[in-house]
C-alpha positions as MATLAB code, in Angstrom:
seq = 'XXXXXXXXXXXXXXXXXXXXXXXXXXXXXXXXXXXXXXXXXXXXXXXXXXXXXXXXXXXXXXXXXXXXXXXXXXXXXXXXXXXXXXXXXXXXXXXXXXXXXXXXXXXXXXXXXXXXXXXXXXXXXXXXXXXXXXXXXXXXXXXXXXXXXXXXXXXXXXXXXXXXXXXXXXXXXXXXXXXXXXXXXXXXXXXXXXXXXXXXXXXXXXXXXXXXXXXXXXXXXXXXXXXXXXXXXXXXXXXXXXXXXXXXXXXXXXXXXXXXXXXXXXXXXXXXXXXXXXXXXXXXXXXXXXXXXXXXXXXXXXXXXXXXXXXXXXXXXXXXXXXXXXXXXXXXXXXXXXXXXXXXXXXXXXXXXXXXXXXXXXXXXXXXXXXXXXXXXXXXXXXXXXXXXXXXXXXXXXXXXXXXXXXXXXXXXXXXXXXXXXXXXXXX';
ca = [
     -29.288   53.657  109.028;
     -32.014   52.062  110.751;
     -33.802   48.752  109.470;
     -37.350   47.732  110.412;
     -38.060   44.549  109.575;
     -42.083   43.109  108.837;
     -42.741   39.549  108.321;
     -46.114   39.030  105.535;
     -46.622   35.178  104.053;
     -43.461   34.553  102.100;
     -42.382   38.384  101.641;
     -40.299   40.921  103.721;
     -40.609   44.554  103.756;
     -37.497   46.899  104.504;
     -37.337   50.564  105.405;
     -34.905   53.371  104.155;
     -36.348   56.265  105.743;
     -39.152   56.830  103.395;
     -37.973   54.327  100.735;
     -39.985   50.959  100.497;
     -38.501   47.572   98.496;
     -40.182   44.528   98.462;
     -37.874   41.578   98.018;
     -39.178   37.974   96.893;
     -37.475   34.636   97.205;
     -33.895   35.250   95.325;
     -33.722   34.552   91.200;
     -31.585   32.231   91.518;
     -34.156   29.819   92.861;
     -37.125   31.521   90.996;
     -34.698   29.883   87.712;
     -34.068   26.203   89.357;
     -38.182   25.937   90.243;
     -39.380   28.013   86.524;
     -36.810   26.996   83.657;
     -38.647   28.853   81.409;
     -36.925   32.114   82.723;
     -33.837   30.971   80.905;
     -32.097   32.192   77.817;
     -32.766   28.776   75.940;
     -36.589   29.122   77.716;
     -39.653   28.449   74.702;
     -42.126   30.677   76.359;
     -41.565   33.810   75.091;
     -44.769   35.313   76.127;
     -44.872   34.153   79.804;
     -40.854   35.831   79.252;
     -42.451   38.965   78.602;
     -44.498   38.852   82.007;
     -42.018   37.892   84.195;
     -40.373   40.893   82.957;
     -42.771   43.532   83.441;
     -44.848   41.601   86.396;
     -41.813   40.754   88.555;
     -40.496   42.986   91.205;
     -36.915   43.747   89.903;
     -38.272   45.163   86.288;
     -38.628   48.709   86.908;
     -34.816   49.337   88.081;
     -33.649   50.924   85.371;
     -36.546   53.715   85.725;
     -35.660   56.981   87.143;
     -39.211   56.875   88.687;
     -38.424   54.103   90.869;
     -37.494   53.861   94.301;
     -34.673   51.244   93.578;
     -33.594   53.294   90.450;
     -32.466   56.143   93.031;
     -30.347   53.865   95.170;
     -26.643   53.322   94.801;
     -25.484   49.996   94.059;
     -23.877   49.792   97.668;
     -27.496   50.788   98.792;
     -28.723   47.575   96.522;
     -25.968   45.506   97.864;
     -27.218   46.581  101.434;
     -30.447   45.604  100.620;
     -29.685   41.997   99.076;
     -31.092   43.453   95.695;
     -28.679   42.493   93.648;
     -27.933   38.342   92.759;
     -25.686   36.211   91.107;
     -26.793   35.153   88.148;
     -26.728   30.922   88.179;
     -25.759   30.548   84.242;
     -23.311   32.831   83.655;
     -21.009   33.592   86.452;
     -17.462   32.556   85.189;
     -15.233   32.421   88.497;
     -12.660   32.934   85.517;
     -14.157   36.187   84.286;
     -12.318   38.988   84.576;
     -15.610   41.496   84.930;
     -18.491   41.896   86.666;
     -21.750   43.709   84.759;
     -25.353   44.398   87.035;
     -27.838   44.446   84.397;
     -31.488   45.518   86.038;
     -30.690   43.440   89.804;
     -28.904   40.773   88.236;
     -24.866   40.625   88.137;
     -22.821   38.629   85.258;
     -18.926   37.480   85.813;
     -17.871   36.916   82.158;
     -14.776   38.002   80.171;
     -13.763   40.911   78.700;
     -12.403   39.047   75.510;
     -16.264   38.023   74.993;
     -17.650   41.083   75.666;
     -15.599   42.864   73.535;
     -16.400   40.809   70.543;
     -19.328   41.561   70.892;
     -19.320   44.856   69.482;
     -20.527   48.596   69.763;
     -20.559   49.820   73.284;
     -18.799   46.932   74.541;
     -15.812   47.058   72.206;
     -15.360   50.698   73.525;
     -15.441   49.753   76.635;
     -13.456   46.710   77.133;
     -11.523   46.500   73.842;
      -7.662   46.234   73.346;
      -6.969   47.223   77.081;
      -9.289   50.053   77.169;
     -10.631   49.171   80.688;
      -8.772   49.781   83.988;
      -9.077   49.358   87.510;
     -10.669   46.504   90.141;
     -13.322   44.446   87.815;
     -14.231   40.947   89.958;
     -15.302   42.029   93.136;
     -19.125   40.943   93.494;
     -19.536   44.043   95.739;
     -17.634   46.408   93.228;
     -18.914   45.916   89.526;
     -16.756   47.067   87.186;
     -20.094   48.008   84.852;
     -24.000   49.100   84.995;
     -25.497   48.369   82.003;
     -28.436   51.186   81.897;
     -31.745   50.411   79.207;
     -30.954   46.376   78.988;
     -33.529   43.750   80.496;
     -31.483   40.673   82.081;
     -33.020   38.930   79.189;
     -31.787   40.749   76.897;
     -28.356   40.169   78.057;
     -28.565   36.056   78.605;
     -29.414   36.053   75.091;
     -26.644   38.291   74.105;
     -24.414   36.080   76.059;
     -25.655   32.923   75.385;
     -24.426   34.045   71.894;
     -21.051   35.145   72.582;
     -20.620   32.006   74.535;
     -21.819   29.491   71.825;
     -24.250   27.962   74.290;
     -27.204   29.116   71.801;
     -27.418   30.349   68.309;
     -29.906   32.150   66.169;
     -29.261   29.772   63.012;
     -27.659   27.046   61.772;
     -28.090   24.430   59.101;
     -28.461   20.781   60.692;
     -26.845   17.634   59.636;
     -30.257   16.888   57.100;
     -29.564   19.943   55.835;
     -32.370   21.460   56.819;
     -32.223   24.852   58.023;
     -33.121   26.344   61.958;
     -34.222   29.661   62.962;
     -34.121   30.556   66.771;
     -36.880   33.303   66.013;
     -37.266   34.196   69.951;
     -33.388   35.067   69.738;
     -34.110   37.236   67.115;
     -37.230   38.981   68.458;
     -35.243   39.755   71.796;
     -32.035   40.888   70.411;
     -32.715   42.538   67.122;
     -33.928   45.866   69.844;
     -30.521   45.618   72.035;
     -28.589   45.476   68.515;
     -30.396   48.349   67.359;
     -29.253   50.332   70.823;
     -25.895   49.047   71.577;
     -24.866   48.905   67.913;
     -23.401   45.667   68.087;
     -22.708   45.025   64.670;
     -21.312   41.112   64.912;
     -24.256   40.229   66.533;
     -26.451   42.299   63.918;
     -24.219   40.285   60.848;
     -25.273   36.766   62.790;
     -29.194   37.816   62.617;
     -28.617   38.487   59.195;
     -27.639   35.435   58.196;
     -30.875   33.375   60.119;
     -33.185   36.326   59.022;
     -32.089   34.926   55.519;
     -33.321   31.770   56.165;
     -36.875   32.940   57.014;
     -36.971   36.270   54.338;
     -34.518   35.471   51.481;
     -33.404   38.840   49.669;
     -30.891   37.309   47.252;
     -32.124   35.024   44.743;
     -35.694   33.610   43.755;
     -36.208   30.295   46.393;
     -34.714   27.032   44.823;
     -37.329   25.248   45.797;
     -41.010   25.525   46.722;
     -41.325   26.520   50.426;
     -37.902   26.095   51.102;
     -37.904   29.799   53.029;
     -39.449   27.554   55.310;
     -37.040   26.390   57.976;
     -37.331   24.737   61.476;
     -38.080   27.045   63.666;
     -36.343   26.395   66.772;
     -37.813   26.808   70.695;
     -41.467   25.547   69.457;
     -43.510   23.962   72.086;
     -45.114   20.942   70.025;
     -45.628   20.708   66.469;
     -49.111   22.228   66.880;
     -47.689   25.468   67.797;
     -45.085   24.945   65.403;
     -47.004   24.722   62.476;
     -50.130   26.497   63.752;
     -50.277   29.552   65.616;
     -46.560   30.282   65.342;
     -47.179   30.577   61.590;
     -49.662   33.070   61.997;
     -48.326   35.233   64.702;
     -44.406   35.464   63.665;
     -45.217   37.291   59.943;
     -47.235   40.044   62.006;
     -44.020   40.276   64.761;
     -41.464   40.513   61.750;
     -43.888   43.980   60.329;
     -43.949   45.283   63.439;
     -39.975   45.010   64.384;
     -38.289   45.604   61.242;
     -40.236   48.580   60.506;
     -38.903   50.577   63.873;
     -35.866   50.789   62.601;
     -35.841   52.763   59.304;
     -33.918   50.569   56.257;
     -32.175   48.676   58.876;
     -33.899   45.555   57.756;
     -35.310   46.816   54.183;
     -33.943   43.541   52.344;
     -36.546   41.388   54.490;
     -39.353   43.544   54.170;
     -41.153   41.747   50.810;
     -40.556   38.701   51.954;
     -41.806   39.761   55.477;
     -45.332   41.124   53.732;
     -45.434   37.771   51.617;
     -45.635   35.758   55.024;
     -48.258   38.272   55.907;
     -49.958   37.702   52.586;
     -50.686   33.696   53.827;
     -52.615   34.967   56.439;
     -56.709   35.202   56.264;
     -57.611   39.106   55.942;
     -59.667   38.120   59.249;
     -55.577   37.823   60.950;
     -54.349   40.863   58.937;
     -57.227   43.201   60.132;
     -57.702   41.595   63.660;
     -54.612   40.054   64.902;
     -53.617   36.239   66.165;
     -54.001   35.129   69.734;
     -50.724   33.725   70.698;
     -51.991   32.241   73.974;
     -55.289   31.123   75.452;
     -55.462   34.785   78.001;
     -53.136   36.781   75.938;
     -54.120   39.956   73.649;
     -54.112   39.292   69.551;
     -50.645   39.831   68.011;
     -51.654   43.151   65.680;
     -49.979   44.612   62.850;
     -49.559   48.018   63.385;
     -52.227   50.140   62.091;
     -50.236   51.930   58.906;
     -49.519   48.228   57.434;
     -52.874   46.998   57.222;
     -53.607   48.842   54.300;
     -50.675   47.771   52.663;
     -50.950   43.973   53.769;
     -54.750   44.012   52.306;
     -53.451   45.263   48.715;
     -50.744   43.268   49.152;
     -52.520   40.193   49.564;
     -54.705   40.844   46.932;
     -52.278   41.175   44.175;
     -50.117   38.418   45.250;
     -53.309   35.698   45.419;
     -54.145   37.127   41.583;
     -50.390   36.507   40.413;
     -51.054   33.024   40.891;
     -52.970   32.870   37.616;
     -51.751   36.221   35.879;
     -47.819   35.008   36.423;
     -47.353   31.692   38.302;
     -49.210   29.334   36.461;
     -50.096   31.785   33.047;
     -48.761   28.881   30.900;
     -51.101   26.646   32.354;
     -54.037   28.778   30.522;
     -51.265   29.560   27.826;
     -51.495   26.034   26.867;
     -55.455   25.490   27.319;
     -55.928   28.370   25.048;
     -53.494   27.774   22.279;
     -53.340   23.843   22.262;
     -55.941   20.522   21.732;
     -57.323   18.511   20.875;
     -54.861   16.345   21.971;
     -51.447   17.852   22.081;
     -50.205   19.989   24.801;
     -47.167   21.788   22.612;
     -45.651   22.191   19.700;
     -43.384   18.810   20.315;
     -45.801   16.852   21.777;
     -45.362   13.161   20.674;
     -48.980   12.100   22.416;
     -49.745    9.906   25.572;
     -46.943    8.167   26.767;
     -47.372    3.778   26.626;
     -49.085    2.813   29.908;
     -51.283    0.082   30.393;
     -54.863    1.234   30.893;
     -53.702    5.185   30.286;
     -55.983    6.110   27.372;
     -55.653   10.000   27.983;
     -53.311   11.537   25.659;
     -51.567   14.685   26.984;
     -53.562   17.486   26.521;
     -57.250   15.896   27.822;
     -55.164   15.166   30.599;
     -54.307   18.610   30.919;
     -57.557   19.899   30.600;
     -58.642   17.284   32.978;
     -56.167   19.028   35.589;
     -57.100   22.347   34.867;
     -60.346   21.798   35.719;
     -59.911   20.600   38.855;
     -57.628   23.485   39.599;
     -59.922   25.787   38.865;
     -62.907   24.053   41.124;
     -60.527   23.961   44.001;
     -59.389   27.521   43.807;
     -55.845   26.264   43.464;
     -55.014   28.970   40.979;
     -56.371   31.758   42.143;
     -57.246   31.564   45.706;
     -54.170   31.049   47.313;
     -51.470   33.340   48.445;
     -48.510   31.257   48.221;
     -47.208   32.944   44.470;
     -43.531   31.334   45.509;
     -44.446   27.827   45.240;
     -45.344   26.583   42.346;
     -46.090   22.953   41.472;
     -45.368   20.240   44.730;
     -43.358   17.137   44.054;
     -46.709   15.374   43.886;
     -47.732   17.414   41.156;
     -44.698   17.429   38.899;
     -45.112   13.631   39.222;
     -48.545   13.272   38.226;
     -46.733   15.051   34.817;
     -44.237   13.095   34.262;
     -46.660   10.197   34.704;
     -49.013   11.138   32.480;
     -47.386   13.643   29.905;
     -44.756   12.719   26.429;
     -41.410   13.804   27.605;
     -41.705   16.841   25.498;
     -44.293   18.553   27.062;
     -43.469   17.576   30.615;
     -40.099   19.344   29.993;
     -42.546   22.107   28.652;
     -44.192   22.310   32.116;
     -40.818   22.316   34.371;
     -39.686   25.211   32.215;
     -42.492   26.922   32.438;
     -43.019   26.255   36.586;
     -39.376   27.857   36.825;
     -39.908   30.690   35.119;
     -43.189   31.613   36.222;
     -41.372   31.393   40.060;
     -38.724   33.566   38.894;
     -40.818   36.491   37.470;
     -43.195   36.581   40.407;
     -39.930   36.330   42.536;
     -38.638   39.586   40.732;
     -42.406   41.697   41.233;
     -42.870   40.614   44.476;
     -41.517   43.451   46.032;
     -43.659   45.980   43.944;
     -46.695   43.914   45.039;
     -45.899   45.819   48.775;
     -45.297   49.273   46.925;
     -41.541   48.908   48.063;
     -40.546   49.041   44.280;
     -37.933   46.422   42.466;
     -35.430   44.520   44.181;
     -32.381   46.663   42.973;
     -34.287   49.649   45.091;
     -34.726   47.160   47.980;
     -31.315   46.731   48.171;
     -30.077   49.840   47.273;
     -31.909   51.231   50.774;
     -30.559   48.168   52.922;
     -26.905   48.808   51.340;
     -27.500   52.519   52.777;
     -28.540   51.415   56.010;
     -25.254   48.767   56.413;
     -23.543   52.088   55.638;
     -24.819   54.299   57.966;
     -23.909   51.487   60.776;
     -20.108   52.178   60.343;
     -20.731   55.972   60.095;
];
């Protein structure tokens, strides 16, 4: 078959009869000169447009001129590259994922899961697998993007959680954005069972927090800390709506927690959306969930006085002059202290109440800071401070146990009940 070769700038036009590809500079180098392309990249917006902007995206579409060509006919046509990160000369297979071909291992791929562990499990596969011009494999409906993640996984050269050597815990959210779709697809349950366990980090299902804001971890991949504790903030409650609801009770367990980060938000976010980027479109919820983000919101901001901190007017109305409970022994011996504990307490309260710190917030999960329970124990009788940390626990706990109903998603046994169906359905 005749080629017919045009020179324009930087790009080269080729001719199959009436079929037309337009090849740029190889990925390979597109990957040395923009890291950001790779699986450990930050940018997870500008991923997003090299996927659909660059030339190779639409393979996979039967509407496509490349889609109808054999892979010889890409091989012919220099459309399909190595990719630099992982091509194991040790690998025993070769997989073309949209133009991009992956040496790796069997062994890996299998443990992977789902369509891979039927394919390449316990000797299932046969035949010539490492020739770069013979694939063993087309994987149809991935992105190559999708797959470095998935193999950056299997290969341990990234993970989607972890707890660091502070004991602080990390979240690789763009890992979980990116693969929680190919899970869904390919069925790869070990992969799903790792999300899990980070999505637990970020949306606890099991037990009330331990700690204030300590569903809070690092989030991993973050630009600066302005991102990190800015816009990201805003943007990744509205992304977690949006995913876990395509997929049925697949991710049920996360959903109130999921709405509670929404609940932070302004109503301004919830209604309108978050700019993630300077030229990018707002980050929406979808349209159904606004509704129930608004109500949600709403209820959640008034638990902060009806459950959170109740004992604090508990005490104001059924306490005073001077005592603060039933045991209260009076102001503790400080030089130049000559409030006794319950004008202190009154003291506080007021100021509470002028700074809306009771009832104008949406954060019903943390209770009193470290700050705060030290200004107590400063200023209150033993007693009565011991009064107050019982009371901040328990108030936590009960709104821990409603929150779910604040979304209209019921209790938490009902939560569960529909994630424990979903995890069920998986091995069906």
């Amino acid at each position: 078959m005749a080629l017919t070769e045009h020179h324009h700038h930087c790009s080269k036009h080729f001719h199959f009869k009436k079929i037309k590809v337009r090849i740029v500079k190889p990925i390979s180098d597109s990957l040395k000169e923009n890291p950001r392309y790779l699986t450990r990249s930050v940018q997870h917006k500008r991923r997003l447009k090299y996927r659909w902007n660059h030339p190779y995206a639409g393979y996979n579409s039967p509407n496509t001129a490349a889609a109808r060509m054999t892979l010889e006919q890409r091989y012919k046509a220099d459309l399909i590259t190595r990719d630099t990160q992982f091509w194991k000369e040790d690998g025993d297979v070769c997989l073309v994922v949209e133009a991009v071909e992956f040496r790796v291992h069997m062994e890996k791929m299998a443990s992977a899961g789902g369509v891979y562990a039927d394919m390449f499990g316990e000797g299932r596969f046969e035949g010539e697998c490492t020739s770069a011009q013979k694939p063993a494999v087309f994987i149809p409906d991935t992105t190559a993007m999708e797959f470095r993640f998935l193999l950056a996984i299997l290969y341990e050269t990234s993970v989607i959680s972890t707890v660091l050597p502070n004991g602080k815990t990390w979240l690789y959210w763009e890992a979980v954005l990116i693969l929680i779709p190919l899970v869904e697809r390919q069925r790869l349950r070990p992969i799903r069972e790792k999300i899990f366990v980070g999505l637990e980090m970020l949306f606890p299902s099991k037990a009330a927090p331990a700690t204030p804001a300590s569903f809070k971890p690092i989030i991993g991949g973050m630009e600066n800390e302005r991102h990190r504790w800015g816009r990201f903030f805003r943007v990744f409650p509205i992304q977690a709506i949006n995913l876990f609801s395509q997929y049925g009770n697949s991710y049920a367990a996360f959903m109130p927690m999921a709405y509670y980060h929404v609940a932070q938000l302004s109503v301004e976010d919830i209604v309108n959306g978050v700019e993630d980027g300077e030229d990018d479109e707002p980050v929406k919820l979808l349209p159904d969930f606004i509704p129930i983000c608004i109500k949600g919101r709403e209820a959640v901001c008034r638990s902060r006085s009806t459950v959170l901190f109740r004992w604090i007017f508990d005490i104001m109305s059924g306490y005073g002059p001077e005592k603060a409970s039933e045991l209260c022994t009076g102001a503790k011996a400080k030089k130049g202290d000559k409030l006794k504990c319950f004008p202190f307490f009154k003291k506080l309260y007021t100021h509470y109440r002028e700074s809306k710190f009771l009832d104008g917030r949406g954060n019903a999960l943390e209770g009193l800071n470290d700050d705060a329970v030290g200004l107590f124990k400063y200023y209150m009788c033993d007693p009565c401070y011991q009064l107050v940390l019982k009371a901040n626990e328990d108030g936590l706990k009960e709104n821990w146990e409603r929150l779910p109903g604040y979304f209209g998603l019921g209790t938490w046994e009902e939560v569960l009940q529909a994630q424990g169906g979903a995890d069920r359905a998986w091995d069906s």
